[in-house]
FITIGU-621054 format. One record per residue (C-alpha): residue number from 1; residue in one letter; x, z, y. Coordinates in steps of 0.25 Angstrom, whole numbers. Example, Ala and Ser with C-alpha at 12.3 -4.5 7.8 and 13.67 -1.06 7.14 Angstrom:
! FITIGU-621054
1_A_49_31_-18
2_S_55_29_-4
This chain:
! FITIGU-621054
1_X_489_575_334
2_X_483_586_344
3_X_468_588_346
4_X_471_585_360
5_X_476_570_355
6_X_466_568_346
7_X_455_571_358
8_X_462_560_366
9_X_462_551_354
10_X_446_555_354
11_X_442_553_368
12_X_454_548_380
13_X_442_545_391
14_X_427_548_396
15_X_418_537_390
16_X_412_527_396
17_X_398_520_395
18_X_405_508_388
19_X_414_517_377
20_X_400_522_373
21_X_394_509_372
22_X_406_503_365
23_X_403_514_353
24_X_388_507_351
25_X_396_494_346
26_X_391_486_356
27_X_395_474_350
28_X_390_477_337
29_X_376_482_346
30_X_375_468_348
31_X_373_462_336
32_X_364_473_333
33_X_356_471_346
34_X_356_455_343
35_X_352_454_328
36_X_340_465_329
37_X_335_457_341
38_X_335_445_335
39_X_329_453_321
40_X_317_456_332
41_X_316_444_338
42_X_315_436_326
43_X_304_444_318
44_X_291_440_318
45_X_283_451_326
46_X_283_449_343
47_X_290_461_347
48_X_288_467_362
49_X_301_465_370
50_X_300_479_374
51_X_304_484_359
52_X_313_471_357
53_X_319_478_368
54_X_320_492_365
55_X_322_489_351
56_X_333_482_350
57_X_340_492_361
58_X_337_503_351
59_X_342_494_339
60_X_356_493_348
61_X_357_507_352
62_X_356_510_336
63_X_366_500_333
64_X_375_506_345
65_X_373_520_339
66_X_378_515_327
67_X_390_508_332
68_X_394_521_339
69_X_392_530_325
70_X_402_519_320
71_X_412_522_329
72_X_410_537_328
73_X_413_538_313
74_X_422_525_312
75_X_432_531_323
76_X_443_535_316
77_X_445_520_311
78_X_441_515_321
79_X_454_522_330
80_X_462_513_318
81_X_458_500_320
82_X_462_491_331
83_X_447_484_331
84_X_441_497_336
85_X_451_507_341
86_X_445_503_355
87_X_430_508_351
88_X_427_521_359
89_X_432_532_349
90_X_444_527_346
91_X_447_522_360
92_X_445_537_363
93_X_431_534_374
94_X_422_540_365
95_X_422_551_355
96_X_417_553_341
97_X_407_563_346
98_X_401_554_357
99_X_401_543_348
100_X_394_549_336
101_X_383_556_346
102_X_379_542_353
103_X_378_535_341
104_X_368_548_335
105_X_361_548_347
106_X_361_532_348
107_X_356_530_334
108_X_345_541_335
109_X_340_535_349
110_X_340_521_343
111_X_332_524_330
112_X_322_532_336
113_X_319_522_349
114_X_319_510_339
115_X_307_518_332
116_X_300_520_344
117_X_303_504_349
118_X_299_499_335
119_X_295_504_324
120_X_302_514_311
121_X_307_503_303
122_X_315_496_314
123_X_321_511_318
124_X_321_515_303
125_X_332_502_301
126_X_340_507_315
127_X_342_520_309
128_X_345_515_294
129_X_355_505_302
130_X_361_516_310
131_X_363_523_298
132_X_369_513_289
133_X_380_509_300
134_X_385_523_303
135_X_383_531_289
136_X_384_520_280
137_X_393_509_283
138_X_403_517_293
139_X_403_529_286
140_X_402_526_272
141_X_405_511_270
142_X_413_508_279
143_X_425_515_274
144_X_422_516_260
145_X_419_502_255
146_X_423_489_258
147_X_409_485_256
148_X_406_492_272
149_X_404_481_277
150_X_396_474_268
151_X_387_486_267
152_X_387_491_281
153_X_383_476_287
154_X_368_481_284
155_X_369_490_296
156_X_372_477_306
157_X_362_469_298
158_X_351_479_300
159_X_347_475_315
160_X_341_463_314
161_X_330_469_304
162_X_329_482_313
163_X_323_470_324
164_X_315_464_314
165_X_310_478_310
166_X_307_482_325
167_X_299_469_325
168_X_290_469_312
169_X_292_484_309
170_X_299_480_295
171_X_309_471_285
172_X_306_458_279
173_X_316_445_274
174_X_320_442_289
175_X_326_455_294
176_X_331_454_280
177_X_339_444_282
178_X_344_445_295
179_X_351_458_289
180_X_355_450_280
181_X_361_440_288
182_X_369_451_297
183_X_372_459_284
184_X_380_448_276
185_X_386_443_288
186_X_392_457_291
187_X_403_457_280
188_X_411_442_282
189_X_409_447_296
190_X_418_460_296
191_X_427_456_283
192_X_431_442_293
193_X_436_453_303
194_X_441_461_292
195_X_450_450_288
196_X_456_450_302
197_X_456_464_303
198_X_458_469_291
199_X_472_479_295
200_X_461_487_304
201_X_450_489_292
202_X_464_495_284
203_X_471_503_294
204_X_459_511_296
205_X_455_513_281
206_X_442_503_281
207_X_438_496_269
208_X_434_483_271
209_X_436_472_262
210_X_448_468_267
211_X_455_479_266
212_X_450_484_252
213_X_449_469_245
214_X_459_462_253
215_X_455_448_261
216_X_453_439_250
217_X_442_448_245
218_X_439_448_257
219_X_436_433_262
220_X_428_431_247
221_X_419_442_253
222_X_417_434_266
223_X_414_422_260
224_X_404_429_249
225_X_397_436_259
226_X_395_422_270
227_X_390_413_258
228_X_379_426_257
229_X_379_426_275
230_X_374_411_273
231_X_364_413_264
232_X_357_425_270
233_X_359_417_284
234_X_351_403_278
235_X_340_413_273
236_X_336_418_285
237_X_334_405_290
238_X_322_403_281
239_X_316_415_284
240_X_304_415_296
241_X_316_420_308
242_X_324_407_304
243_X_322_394_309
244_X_329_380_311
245_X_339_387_322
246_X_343_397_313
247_X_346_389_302
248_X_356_381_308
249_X_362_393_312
250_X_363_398_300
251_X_369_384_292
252_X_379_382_304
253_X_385_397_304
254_X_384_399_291
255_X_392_387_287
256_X_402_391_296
257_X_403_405_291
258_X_404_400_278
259_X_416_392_282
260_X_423_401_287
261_X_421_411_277
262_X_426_401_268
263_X_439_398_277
264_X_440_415_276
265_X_438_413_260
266_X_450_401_256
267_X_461_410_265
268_X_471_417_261
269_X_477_431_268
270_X_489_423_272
271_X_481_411_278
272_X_474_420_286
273_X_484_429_290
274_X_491_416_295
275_X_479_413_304
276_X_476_426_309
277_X_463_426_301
278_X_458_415_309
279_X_447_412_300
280_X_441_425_297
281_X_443_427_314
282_X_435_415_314
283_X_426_420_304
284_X_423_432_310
285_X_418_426_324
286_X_409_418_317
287_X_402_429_311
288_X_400_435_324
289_X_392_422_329
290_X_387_422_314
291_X_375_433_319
292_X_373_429_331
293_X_369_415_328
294_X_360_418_317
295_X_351_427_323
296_X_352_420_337
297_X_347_408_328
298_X_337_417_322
299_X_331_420_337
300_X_332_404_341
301_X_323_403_329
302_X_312_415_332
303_X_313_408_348
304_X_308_395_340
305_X_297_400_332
306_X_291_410_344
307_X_290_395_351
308_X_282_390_337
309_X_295_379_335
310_X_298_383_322
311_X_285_381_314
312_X_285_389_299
313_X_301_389_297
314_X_306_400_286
């Protein structure tokens, strides 16, 4: 192929403003935006809307920076699979250059702002998260061990306690276990898809569990790890940011996630192939509510106690 294809390949058009955003993950953004909110929210130190303000928007721009330092090292398989061959680089909007600069530029510009908004420990974990993302789980784990996932789901978890950090200026049970919750959940999450999507994952030479230990392996591991999810979830109810509200949320969702990871564990390859994965699809779109409603839960409950409605609960 000549150099004068490959730069087509590279780059087919100008960028816009949105193929530039698209690189900051913005879904993904959102998650991280929501959760470190709520990690403020919840804590128990008033915080000036101001720096709830400012701090979270830093805390997304770092999460965004990071996205786009994904995209920049994971392009050449992302050009493979079919679930990301319309990101920016591949697409050919952007180029590698643009992408490794914004996100550098993003990620210096987020950690040093934090700082300035909040304190050290809260732009200390911003930076280590940032790091652990890019370096250690897309550069290192994620191509190495089928344990990338499990590993590299600390680097999600982390926003939550960065809002809690911004709040109190450290760590303690709580933020502790809202990582937790987000970290655990992070594996049946991504294996569900990889059930589904699993031709992807081995075209483009990544090892995730179900390519390296097949699906059966596979569907033991979801279960394990959601039996662990509930457990982590019920204990956070009993600390001082849970409550009544999210308690219920917790029994309800976790019984159905338990279900379904139960339907996902008694199948077999064929029965599934004869659905079309219908219960690991319907797996997956659970866990996407599975967040959300926990730590909306979270915040109905610290709405309560600020109104004096919940007494000494956890």
């Amino acid at each position: 192929m000549s150099d004068t294809s490959l730069h087509s390949i590279s780059r087919s058009a100008e960028p816009e403003l949105k193929d530039y955003f698209a690189l900051l993950k913005p879904r993904v953004m959102s998650l991280v935006v929501f959760t470190a909110l709520v990690g403020l929210l919840v804590a128990p130190v008033p915080v000036h809307p101001f720096i709830v303000f400012t701090s979270v928007l830093f805390i997304a721009i770092g999460g965004g920076a990071s996205g786009a330092l994904n995209m920049w090292w994971d392009a050449d398989i992302d050009r493979i699979m079919r679930r990301t061959a319309k990101r920016p680089i591949p697409a050919g909007k952007v180029s590698e250059g643009e992408a490794l600069g914004l996100g550098l530029a993003l990620s210096g510009l987020a950690v040093m702002m934090l700082a300035l908004a909040s304190n050290l420990v809260a732009a200390g974990l911003l930076a280590f998260t940032i790091f652990f993302y890019v370096v250690v789980y897309t550069m290192w784990l994620k191509r190495w061990t089928p344990q990338n996932i499990v590993i590299g789901g600390a680097a999600g978890a982390f926003p939550p306690m960065i809002g809690w950090a911004v709040a109190t200026g450290g760590v303690s049970i709580e933020s502790v276990l809202m990582f937790a919750l987000i970290f655990i959940w992070t594996p049946p999450h991504f294996w569900a898809l990889a059930l589904f999507m699993k031709s992807d994952y081995d075209d483009a030479g990544v090892p995730m569990l179900t390519v390296t230990h097949g699906h059966d392996t596979t569907r033991k591991h979801i279960l394990a790890y959601t039996v662990l999810l509930a457990i982590c979830s019920l204990a956070l109810a009993f600390t001082s940011i849970g409550g009544p509200v999210y308690l219920i949320a917790a029994v309800v969702l976790n019984f159905r996630f338990l279900v379904g990871a139960w339907k996902i564990y008694k199948r077999t390859t064929p029965q599934a192939e004869a659905d079309v994965y219908g219960a690991e699809k319907r797996f997956f779109k659970l866990s996407l509510w599975y967040l959300f409603l926990h730590f909306t839960a979270l915040l109905a409950d610290a709405t309560l106690r600020a109104f004096g409605l919940l007494g000494g609960w956890g």
